[in-house]
Every structure is written in C-alpha cells, then in structure tokens.
NUPADREN-336792 format. One record per atom (N, C-alpha, C, CB): x, y, z; residue in one letter. Coordinates in steps of 0.1 Angstrom, whole numbers, padded with zeros to 4 digits, always signed. Atoms other than C-alpha are relative to their C-alpha. Glycine has a CB too. Example, Ala and Ser with C-alpha at 12.3 -4.5 7.8 and 13.67 -1.06 7.14 Angstrom:
+0009-0012+0000A +0123-0045+0078A +0009+0012+0000A -0010+0000+0012A -0009-0011+0000S +0137-0011+0071S -0008+0011+0008S +0004+0005-0014S 
This chain:
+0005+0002+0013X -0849-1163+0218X -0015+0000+0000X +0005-0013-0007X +0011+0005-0001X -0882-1160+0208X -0008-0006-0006X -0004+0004+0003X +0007+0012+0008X -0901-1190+0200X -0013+0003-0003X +0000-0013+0007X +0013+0003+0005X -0931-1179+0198X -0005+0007-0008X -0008+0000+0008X +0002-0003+0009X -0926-1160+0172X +0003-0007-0017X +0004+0008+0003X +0002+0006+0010X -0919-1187+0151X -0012-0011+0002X +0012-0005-0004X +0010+0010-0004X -0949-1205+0156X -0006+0003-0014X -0010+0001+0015X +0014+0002+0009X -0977-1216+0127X -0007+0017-0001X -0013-0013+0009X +0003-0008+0004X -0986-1182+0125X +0011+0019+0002X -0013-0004+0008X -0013-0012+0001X -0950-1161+0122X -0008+0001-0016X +0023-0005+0003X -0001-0006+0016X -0947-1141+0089X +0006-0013-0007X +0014+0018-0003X -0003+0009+0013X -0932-1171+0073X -0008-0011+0000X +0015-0006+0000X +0014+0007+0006X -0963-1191+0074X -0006+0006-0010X -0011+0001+0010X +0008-0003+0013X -0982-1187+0042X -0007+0011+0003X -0010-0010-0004X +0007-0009+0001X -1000-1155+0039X -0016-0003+0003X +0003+0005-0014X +0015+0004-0004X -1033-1152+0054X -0010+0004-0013X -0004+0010+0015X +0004-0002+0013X -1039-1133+0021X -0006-0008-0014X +0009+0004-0002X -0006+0007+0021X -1029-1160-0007X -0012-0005-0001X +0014-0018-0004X +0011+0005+0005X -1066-1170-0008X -0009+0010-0008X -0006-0007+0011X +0005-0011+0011X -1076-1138-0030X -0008+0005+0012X -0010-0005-0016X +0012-0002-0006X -1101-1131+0002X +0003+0016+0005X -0004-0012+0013X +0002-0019+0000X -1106-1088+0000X -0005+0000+0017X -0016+0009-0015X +0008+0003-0012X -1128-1096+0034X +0013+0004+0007X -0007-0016+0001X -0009+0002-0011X -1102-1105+0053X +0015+0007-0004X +0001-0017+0002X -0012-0011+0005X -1073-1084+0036X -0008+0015+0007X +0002+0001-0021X +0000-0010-0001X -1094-1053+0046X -0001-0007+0017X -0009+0009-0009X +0002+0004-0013X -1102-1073+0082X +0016-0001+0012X -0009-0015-0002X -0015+0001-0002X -1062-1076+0089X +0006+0015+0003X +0006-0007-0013X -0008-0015+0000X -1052-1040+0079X -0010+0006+0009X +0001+0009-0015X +0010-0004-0010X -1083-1028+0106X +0009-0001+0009X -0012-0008+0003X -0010+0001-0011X -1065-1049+0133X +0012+0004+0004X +0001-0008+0000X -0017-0014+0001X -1030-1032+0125X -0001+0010+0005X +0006+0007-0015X +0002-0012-0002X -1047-1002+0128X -0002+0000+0014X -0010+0007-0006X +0005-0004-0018X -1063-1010+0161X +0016+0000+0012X -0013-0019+0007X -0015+0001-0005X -1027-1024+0173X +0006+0012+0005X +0009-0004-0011X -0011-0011-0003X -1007-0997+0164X -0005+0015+0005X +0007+0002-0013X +0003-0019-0004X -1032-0965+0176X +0000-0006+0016X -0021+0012-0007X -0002-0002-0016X -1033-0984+0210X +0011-0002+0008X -0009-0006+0007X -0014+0001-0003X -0995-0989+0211X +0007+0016+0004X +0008-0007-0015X -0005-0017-0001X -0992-0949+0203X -0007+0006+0011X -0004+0009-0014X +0009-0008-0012X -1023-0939+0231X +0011-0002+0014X -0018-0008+0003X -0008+0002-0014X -1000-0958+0258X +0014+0001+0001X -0001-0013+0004X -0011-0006+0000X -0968-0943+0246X +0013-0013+0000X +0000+0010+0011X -0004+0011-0005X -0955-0980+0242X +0012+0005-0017X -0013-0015+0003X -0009-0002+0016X -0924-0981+0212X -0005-0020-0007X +0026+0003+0005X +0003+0009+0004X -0928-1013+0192X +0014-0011+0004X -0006+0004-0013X -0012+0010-0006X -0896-1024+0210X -0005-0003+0018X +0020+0010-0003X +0007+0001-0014X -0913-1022+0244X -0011-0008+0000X -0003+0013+0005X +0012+0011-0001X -0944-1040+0235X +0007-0019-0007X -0014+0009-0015X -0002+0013+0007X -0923-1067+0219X +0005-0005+0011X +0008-0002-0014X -0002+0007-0015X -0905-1072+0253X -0013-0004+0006X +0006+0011+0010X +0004+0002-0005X -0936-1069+0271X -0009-0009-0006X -0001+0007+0006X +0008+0013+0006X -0954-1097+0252X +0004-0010-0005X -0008+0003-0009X -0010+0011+0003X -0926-1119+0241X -0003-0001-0018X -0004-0017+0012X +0000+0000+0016X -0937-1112+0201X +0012+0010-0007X -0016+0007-0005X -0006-0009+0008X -0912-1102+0180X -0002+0010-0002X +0000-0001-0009X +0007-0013+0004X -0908-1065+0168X +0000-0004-0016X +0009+0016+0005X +0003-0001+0015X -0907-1080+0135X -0012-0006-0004X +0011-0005-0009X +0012+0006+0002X -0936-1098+0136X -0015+0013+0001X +0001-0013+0011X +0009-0014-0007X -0953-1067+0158X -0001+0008-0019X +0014+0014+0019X -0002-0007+0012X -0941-1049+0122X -0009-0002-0012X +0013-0002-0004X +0009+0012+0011X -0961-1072+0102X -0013+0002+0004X +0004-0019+0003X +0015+0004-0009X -0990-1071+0126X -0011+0010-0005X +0002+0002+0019X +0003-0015+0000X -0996-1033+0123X -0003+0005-0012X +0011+0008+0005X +0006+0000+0017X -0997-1033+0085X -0003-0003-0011X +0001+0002-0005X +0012+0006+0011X -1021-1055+0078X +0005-0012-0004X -0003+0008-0014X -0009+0009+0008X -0995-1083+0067X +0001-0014+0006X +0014+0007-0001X -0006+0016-0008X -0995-1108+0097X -0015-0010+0001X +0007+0004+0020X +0008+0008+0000X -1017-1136+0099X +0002-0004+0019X +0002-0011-0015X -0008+0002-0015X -1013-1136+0142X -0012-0010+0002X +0001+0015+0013X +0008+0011-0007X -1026-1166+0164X -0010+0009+0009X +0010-0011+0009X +0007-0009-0009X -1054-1160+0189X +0007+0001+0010X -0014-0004+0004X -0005+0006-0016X -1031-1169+0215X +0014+0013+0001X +0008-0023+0002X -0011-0009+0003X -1003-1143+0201X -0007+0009+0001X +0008-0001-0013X +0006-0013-0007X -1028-1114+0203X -0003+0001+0013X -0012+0004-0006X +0002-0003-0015X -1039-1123+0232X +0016+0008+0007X -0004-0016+0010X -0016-0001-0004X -0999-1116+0244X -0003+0016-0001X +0015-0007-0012X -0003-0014-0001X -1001-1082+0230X -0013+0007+0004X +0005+0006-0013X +0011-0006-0012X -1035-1073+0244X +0007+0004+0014X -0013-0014+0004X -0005-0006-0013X -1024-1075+0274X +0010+0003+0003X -0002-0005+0008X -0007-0007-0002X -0995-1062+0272X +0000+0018+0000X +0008-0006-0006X +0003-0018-0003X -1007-1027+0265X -0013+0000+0009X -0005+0010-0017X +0010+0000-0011X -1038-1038+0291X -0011+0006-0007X +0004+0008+0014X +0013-0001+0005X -1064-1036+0261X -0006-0013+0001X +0000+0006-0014X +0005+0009-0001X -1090-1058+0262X -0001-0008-0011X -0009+0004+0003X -0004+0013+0016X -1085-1088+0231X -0014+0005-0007X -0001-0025+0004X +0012-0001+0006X -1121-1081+0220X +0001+0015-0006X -0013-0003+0010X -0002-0013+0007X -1115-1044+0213X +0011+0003-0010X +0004+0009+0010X -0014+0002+0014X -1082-1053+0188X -0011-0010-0009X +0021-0010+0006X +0003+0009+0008X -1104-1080+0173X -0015+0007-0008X -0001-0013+0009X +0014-0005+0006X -1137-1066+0168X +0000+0005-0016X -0006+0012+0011X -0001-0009+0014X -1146-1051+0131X -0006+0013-0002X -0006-0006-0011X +0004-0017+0003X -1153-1016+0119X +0010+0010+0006X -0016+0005+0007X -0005-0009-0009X -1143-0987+0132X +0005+0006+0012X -0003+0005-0001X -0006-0004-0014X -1122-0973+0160X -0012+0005+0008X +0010+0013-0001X +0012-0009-0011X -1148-0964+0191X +0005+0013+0001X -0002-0005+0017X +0001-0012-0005X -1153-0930+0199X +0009-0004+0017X -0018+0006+0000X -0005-0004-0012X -1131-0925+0232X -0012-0001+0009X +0006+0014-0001X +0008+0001-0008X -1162-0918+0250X -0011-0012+0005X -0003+0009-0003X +0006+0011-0004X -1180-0946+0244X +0010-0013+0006X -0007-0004-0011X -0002+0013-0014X -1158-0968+0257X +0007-0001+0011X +0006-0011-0003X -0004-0002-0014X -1149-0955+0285X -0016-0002+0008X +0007+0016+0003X +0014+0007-0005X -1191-0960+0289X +0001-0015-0003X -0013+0006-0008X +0002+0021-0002X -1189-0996+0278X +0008-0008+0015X +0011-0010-0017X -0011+0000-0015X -1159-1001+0305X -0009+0002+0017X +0013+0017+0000X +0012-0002-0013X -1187-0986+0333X -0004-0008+0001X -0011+0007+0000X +0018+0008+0000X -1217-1003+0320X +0008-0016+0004X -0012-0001-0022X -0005+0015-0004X -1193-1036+0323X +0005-0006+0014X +0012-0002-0009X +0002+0000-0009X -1188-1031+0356X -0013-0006+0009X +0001+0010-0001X +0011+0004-0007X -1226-1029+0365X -0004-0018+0002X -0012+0007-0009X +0012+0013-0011X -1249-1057+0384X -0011-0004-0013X -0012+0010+0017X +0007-0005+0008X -1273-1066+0361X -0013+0005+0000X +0000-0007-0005X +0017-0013+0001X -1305-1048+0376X +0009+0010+0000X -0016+0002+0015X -0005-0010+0005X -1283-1021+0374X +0004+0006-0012X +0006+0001+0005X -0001-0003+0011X -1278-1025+0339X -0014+0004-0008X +0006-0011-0005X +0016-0007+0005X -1316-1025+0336X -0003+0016+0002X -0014-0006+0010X +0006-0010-0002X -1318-0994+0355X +0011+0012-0007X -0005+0000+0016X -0008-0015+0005X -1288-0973+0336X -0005-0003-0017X +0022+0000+0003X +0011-0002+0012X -1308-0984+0301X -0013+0008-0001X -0006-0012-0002X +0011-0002+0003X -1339-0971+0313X +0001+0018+0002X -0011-0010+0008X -0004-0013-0002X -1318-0938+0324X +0003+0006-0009X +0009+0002+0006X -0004-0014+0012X -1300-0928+0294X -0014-0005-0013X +0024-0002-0011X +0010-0005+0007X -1333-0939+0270X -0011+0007+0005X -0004-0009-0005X +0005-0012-0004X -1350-0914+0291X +0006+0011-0005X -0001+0001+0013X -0009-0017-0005X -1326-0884+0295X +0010-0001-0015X +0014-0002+0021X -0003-0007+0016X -1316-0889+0255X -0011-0006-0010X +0018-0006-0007X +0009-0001+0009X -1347-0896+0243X +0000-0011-0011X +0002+0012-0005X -0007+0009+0010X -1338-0931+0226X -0014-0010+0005X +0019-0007+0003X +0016+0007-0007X -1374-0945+0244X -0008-0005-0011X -0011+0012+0008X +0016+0005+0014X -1403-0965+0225X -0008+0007-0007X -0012-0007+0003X +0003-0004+0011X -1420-0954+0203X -0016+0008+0008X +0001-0013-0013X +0016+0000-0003X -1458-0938+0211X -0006-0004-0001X -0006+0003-0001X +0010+0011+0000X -1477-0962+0201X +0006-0012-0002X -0009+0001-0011X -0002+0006-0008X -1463-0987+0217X -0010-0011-0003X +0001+0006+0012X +0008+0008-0006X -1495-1001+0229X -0010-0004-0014X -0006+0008+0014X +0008+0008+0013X -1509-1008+0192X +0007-0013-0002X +0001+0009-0017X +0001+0008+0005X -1488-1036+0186X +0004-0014+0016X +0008+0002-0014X -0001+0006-0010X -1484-1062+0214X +0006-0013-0002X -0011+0000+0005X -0013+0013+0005X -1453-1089+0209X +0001-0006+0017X +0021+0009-0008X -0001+0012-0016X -1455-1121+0239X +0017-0007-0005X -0019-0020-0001X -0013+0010-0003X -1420-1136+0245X -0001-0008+0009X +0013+0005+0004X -0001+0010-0011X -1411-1165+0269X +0008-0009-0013X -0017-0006+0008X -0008+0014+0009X -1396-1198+0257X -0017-0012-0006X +0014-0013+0017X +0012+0007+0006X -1415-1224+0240X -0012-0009+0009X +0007-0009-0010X +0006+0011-0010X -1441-1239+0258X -0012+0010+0008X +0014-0007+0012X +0005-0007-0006X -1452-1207+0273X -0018+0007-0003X +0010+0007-0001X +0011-0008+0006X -1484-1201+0255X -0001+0009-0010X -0006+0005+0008X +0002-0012+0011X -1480-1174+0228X -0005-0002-0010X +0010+0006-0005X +0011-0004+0007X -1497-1188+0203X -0014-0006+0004X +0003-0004-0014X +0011-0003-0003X -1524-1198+0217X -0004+0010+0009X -0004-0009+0003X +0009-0017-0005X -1528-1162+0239X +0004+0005-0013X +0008+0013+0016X -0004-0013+0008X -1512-1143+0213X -0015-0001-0012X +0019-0002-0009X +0009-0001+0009X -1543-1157+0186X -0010+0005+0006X -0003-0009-0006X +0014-0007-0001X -1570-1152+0209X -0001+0014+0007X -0008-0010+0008X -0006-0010-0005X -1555-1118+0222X -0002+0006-0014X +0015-0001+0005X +0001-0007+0011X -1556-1108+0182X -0015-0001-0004X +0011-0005-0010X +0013-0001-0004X -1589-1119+0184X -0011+0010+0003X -0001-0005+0008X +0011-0009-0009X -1607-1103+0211X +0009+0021-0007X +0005-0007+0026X -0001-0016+0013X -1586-1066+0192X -0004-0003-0010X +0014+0007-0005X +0000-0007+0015X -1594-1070+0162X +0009+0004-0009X -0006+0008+0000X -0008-0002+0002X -1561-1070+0149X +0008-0016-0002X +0003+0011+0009X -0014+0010+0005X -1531-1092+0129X +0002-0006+0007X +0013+0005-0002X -0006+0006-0009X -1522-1122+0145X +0016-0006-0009X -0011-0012+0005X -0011-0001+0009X -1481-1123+0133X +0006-0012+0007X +0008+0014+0000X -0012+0011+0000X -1460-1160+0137X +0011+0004-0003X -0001-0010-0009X -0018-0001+0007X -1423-1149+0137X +0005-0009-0009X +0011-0001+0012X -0008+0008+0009X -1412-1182+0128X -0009+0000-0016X +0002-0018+0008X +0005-0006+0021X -1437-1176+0093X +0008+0010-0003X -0019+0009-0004X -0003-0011+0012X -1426-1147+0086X +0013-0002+0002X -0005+0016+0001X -0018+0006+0006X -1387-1158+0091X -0002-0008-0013X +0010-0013+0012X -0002+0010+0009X -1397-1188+0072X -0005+0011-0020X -0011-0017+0006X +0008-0006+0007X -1418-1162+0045X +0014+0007-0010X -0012+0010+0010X -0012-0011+0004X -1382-1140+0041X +0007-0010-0005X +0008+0011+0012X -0014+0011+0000X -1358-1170+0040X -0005-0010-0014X +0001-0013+0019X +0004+0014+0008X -1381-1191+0014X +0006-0016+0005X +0006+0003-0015X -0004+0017-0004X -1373-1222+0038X -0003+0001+0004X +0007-0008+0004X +0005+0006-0011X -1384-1238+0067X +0016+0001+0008X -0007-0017-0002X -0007-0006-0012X -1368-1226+0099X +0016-0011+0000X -0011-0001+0017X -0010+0011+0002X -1348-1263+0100X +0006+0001-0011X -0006-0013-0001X -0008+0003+0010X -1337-1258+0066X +0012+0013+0001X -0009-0002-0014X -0008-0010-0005X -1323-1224+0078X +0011-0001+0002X -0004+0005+0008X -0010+0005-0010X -1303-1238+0103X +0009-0011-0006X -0007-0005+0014X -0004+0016+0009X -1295-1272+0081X +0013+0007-0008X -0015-0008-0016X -0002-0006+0017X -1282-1249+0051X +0016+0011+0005X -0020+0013-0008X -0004-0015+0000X -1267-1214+0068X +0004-0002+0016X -0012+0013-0007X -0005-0002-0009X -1266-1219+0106X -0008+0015+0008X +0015+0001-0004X +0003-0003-0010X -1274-1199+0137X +0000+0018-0009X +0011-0007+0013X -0001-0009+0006X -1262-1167+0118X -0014+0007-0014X +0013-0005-0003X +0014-0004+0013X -1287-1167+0088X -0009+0004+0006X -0007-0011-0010X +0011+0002-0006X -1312-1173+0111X -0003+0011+0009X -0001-0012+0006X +0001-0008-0010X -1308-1143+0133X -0005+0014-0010X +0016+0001+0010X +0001-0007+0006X -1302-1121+0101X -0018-0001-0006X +0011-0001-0008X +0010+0002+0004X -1336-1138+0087X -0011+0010+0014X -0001-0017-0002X +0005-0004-0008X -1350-1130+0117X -0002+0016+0000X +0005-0006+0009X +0002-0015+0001X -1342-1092+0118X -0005+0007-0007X +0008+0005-0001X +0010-0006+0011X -1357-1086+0085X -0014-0004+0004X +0004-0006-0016X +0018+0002-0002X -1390-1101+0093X -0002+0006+0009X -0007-0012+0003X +0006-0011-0012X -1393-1082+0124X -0003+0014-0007X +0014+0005+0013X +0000-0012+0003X -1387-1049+0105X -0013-0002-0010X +0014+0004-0006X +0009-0001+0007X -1410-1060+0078X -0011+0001+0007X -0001-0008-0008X +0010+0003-0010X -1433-1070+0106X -0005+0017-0001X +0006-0008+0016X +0003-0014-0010X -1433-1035+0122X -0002+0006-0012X +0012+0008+0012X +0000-0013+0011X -1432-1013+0085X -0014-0004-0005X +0013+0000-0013X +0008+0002+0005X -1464-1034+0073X -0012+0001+0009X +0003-0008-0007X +0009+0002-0011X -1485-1039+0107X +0000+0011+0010X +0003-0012+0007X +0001-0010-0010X -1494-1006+0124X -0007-0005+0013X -0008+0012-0005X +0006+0005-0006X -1515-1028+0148X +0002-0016-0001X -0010+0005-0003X -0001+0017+0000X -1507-1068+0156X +0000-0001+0011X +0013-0009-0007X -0009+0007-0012X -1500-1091+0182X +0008-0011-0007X -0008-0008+0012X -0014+0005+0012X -1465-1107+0174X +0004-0014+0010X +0018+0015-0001X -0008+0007-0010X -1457-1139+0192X +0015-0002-0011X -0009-0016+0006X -0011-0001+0005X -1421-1143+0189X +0010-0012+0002X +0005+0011+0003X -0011+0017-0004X -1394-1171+0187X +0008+0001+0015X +0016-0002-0015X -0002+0000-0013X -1384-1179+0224X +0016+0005-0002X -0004-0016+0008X -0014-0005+0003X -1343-1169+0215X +0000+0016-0004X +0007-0009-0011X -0007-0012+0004X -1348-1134+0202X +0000+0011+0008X -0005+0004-0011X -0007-0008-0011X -1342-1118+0237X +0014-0001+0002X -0006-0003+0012X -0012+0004+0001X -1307-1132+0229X +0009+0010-0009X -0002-0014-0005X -0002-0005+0013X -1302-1115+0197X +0002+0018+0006X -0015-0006-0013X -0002-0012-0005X -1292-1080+0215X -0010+0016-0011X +0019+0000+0000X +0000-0008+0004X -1301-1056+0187X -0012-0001-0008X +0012+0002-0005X +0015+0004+0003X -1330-1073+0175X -0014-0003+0008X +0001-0012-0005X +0009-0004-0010X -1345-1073+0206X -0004+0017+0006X +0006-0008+0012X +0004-0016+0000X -1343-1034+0211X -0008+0002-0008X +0009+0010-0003X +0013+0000+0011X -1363-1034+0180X -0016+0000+0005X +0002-0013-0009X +0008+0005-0007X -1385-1053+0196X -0004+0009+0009X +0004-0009+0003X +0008-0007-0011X -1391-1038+0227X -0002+0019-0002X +0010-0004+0016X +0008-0011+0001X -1390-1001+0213X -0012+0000-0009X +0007+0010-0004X +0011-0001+0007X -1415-1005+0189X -0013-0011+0001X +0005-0001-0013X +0013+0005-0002X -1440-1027+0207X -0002+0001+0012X -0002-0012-0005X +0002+0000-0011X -1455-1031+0241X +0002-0016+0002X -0013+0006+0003X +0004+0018-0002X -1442-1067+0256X -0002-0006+0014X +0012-0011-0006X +0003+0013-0007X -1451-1097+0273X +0007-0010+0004X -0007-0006-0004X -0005+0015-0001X -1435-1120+0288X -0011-0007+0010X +0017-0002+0007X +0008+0013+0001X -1454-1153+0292X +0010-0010+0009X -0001-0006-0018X -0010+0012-0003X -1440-1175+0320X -0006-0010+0004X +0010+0002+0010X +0009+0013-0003X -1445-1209+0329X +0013-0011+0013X -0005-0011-0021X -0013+0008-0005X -1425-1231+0351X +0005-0014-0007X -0003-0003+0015X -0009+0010+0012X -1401-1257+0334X -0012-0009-0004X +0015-0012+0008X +0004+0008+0004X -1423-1286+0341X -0019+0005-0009X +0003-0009+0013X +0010-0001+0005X -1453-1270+0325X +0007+0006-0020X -0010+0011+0013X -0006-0003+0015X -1429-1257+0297X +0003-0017-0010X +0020+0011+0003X -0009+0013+0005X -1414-1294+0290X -0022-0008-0007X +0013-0014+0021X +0007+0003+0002X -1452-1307+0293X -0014+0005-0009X +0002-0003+0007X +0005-0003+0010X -1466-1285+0269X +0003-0002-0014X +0000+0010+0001X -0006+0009+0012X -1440-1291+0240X -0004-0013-0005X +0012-0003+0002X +0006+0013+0006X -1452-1327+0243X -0009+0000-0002X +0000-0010+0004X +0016-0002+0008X -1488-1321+0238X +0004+0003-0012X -0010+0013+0004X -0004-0006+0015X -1477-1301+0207X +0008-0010-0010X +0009+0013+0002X -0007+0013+0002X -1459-1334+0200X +0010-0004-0005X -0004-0006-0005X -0014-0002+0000X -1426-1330+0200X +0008-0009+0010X +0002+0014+0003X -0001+0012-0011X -1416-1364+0217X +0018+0003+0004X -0005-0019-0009X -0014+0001+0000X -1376-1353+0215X +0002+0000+0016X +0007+0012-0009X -0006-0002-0012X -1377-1339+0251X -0002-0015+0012X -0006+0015+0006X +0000+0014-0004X -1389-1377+0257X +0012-0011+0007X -0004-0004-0013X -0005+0007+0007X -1359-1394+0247X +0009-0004+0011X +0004+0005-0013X -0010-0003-0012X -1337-1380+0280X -0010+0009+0005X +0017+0007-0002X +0011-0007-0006X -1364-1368+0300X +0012+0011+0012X -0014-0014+0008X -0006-0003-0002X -1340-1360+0326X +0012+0015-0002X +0000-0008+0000X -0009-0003+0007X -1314-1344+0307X -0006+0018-0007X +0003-0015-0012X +0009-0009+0010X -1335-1322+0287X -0008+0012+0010X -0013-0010-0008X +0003-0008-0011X -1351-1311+0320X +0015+0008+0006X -0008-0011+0011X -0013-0008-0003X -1316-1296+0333X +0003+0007-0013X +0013-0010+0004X -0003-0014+0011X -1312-1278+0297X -0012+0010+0002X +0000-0004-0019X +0010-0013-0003X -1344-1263+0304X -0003+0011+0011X -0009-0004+0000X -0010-0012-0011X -1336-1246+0334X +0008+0009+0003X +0005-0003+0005X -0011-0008-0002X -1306-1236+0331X +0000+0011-0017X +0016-0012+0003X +0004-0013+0007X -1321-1216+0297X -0009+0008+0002X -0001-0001-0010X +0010-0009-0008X -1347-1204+0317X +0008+0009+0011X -0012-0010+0007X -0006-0004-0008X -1322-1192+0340X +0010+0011-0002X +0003-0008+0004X -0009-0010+0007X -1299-1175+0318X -0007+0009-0012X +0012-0009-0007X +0011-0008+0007X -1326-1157+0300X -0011+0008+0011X -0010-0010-0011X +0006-0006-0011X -1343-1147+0333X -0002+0016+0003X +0008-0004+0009X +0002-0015-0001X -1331-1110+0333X -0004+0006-0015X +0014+0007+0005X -0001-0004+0018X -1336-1110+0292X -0015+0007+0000X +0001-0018-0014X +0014-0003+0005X -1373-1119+0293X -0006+0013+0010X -0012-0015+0000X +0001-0010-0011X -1375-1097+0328X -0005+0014+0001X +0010+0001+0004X -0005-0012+0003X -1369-1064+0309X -0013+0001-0012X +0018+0001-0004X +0013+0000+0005X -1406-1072+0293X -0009+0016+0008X -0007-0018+0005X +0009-0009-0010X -1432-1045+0302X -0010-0004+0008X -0006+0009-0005X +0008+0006+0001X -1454-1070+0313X +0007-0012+0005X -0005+0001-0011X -0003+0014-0001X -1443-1105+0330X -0013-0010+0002X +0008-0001+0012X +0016+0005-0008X -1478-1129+0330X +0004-0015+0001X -0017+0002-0012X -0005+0009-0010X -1474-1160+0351X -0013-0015-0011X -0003+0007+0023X +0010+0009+0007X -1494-1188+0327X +0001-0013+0005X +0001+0000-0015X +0007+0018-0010X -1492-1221+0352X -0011+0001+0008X +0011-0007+0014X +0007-0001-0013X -1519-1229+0369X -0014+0008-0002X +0011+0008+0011X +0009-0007+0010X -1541-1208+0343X -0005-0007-0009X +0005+0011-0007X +0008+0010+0014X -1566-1219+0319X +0000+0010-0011X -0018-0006+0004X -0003-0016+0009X -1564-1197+0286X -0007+0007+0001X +0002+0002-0012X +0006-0010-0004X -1591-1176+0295X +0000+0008+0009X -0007-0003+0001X -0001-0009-0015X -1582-1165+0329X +0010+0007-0006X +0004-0008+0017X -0014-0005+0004X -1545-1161+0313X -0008+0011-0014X +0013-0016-0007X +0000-0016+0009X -1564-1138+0286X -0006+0013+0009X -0013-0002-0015X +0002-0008-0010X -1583-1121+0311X +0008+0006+0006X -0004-0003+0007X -0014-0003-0012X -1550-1113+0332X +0002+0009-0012X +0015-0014+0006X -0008-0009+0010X -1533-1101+0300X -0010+0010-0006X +0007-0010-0014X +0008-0011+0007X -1564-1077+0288X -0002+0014+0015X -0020-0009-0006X +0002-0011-0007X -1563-1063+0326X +0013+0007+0000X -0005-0003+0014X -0013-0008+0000X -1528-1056+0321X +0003+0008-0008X +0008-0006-0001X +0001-0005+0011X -1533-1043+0289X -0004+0016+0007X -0011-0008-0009X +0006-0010-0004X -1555-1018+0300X +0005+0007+0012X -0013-0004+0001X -0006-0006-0012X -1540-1007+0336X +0017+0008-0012X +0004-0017+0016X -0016-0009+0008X -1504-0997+0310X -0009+0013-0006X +0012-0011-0017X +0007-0017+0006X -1532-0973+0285X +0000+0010+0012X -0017-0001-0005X +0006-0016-0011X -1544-0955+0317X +0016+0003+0002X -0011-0004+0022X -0008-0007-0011X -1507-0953+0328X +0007+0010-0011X +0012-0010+0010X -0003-0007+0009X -1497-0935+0295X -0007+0008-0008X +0004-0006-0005X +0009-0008+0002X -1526-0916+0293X +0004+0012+0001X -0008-0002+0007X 
C-alpha cells in the first residue's frame, strides 16, 4: 500500500489552489510540465515512476497537470527516481535549453579556481567581457571594516570624480533606511533594491568610485554587473583589524560576544574568499595608513591602464 501517498499533501488535501493565488497556479502547472517532459526524456511510463518512487500513479497524474499540491519530501522521491536533480523540477520559468545544462552539470563538477578560470574562458572566446571603459569607474568591495569609504572618498578625490555610497543610493531607491528594508520586506527587497541602484548607478555615472555593500559579491547576478561594468577592488584587512574598525565607527554590537562575533567573522571572510578574489585588484589595508593604502591603490590603478593600453 502506499502510504505516502496519503500524506498532508495527497490530492485529498485541500487544493493548493483554493486561495485564488494565479502565482502559484501558474507555478504548479510549470512543475507538471517539468515532471512529465523528464518522465518522457527517460522513457519512464507513469506506472514505472510510481514504482520507482513509492508515489502513486494517481497522484503522479495530479502532479503533471498542475493539480497536486506535492510535499518537498514527495518530489524529492520522484527526483530521484528519474535521477533528475530536485532543483531542476523546482526551479521557475522555462525549460533549459539541453545544452545548457549539460554545461551547468560540468561547471558543477569544477574546483573553484577552475570555475574562475572557465568564466574568464567563455567571457573571452564569446565576447561576454567588461565593458571598455572599465577603468572610468572604480567600485572597492571587501567586508565592512575594510576601508572603502574612507579610500573610496579620497580615491574620488585625488580623480576628480563621483564619490557613490551603495547603501545611499539603495536607501535613495527604497525611500527607507537600509534597517527599515530588512525590518519591513527582508533579505529579498534588499537585494532587488540593491540591483536597481547599481544600474542607476552605472546609467547616470560615466565616471565614479562606488564603494559597495560588503554582501553584494553574494548576490550572483548583481555582482556580474558589477564586475563588467567597472574596474574592482578588493580591500582586505585581517578579521581583527575588520572587528576593530567597526568599533571605532561605533558599532559596540560586536562588543557584546566579543568572541562569538569573532568566529562569525571568519568564517564570512572565509566563505567569501573566492567571491571577493575574482576582484581585478586585491589591496591588503592592515598595517597601512590611508595614504600609503591610497598610494598602493593609485599604483595599481595605473600599472592595469598601461596593461590595457
């Protein structure tokens, strides 16, 4: 018998529908689709996949058009029973192209300096590269603590050129404060806020320096942005000069669990390591006074012009 097709999320659970939500009515009939074209690629019958995943074929029936409301734990079952990956039935939009994901499948493979170096292959050899002037606007990453706005102002300075605050111009787009962002809407708003001000950034500023919010090497698609249409920086520092800069700036929180706070900062300095890495530019700011550290960053400057000369 199978029980686990009567579970909290068989067909005779309430309709995932009955809440009027069009969203998720068209987000349902997607997944059906995805179901049933990768039931037909692997030549599976819908009585063969119901064996090999212990789901009903009447539920499977349900699933496929659009009708079932399935658990995560019930797709998983039929994921792998046709040996697709759960994230490729779940995902939204449109079917991939065949080819690409037999490239994603590769690339998921790779190492991750090898992911650096098969990015920097196919935006060579298809022409998906930065932009040519590049080296007009000049965006510093790192995490907080690292110096960007104080290089990044006196960097806009000594050019003669826009000195741009991300978190302003989020807060500028959002009409809130960054906190009220997050208070109000969450991690999500804040990424979308974010994307628009970048773009505005770049459509209004043919020339800036951009310091940027220490997370948006996170933000995948907002960081390409980023790095084709500017020349960057990463700004590093080591923890304890990152922790003991925030408190200057007077931000007593990382006070509170000194400890504690020190092990989160590490281990996001550590898991952002190959993010900020993939900078054109890494400049080492411990141990620097901000002059030397502008000095560094103007010889660096200048040594990339000659190399794109």
């Amino acid at each position: 018998m199978d029980t686990s097709a009567r579970s909290p999320a068989d067909p005779s659970a309430p309709d995932a529908r009955s809440n009027g939500d069009g969203g998720l009515d068209a987000y349902l009939t997607g997944l059906g689709e995805r179901v049933r074209a990768a039931r037909a690629r692997r030549g599976m019958s819908r009585r063969i996949l119901s064996r090999a995943s212990g789901v009903s074929e009447r539920y499977l029936a349900q699933l496929e058009t659009g009708k079932g409301n399935i658990s995560i734990a019930l797709l998983r079952k039929v994921a792998e029973a046709m040996s697709v990956p759960l994230a490729d039935l779940v995902r939204e939009g449109r079917e991939r192209p065949v080819d690409l994901t037999l490239l994603i499948r590769k690339l998921e493979r790779l190492q991750t300096d090898e992911l650096a170096e098969a990015n920097r292959v196919l935006t060579e050899a298809l022409g998906l590269g930065r932009t040519g002037h590049r080296m007009d606007r000049i965006a510093l990453t790192g995490l907080r603590g690292a110096g960007k706005t104080t290089l990044g102002a006196a960097l806009a300075q000594r050019l003669d050129v826009p000195f741009i605050e991300m978190a302003r111009e989020i807060e500028r787009t959002a009409g809130m404060s960054v906190d009220q962002i997050f208070d109000l809407s969450g991690q999500p708003a804040y990424r979308r806020y974010e994307r628009r001000a970048l773009e505005d950034v770049l459509a209004i500023h043919p020339e800036c320096v951009i310091a940027t919010g220490g997370s948006i090497v996170s933000e995948p698609e907002t960081y390409e942005l980023l790095v084709r249409e500017c020349f960057t920086v990463w700004l590093r520092a080591s923890p304890e000069d990152h922790m003991r800069r925030v408190r200057e700036q007077g931000d007593t929180r990382p006070m509170d669990n000194s400890g504690e706070a020190m092990a989160d900062l590490k281990r996001i300095l550590e898991t952002r390591h190959a993010l900020y890495a993939s900078a054109d530019v890494a400049l080492d700011t411990s141990n620097r006074s901000a002059e030397a550290t502008l000095n560094a960053l103007g010889l660096a400057l200048n040594d990339a012009r000659r190399g794109t000369a």
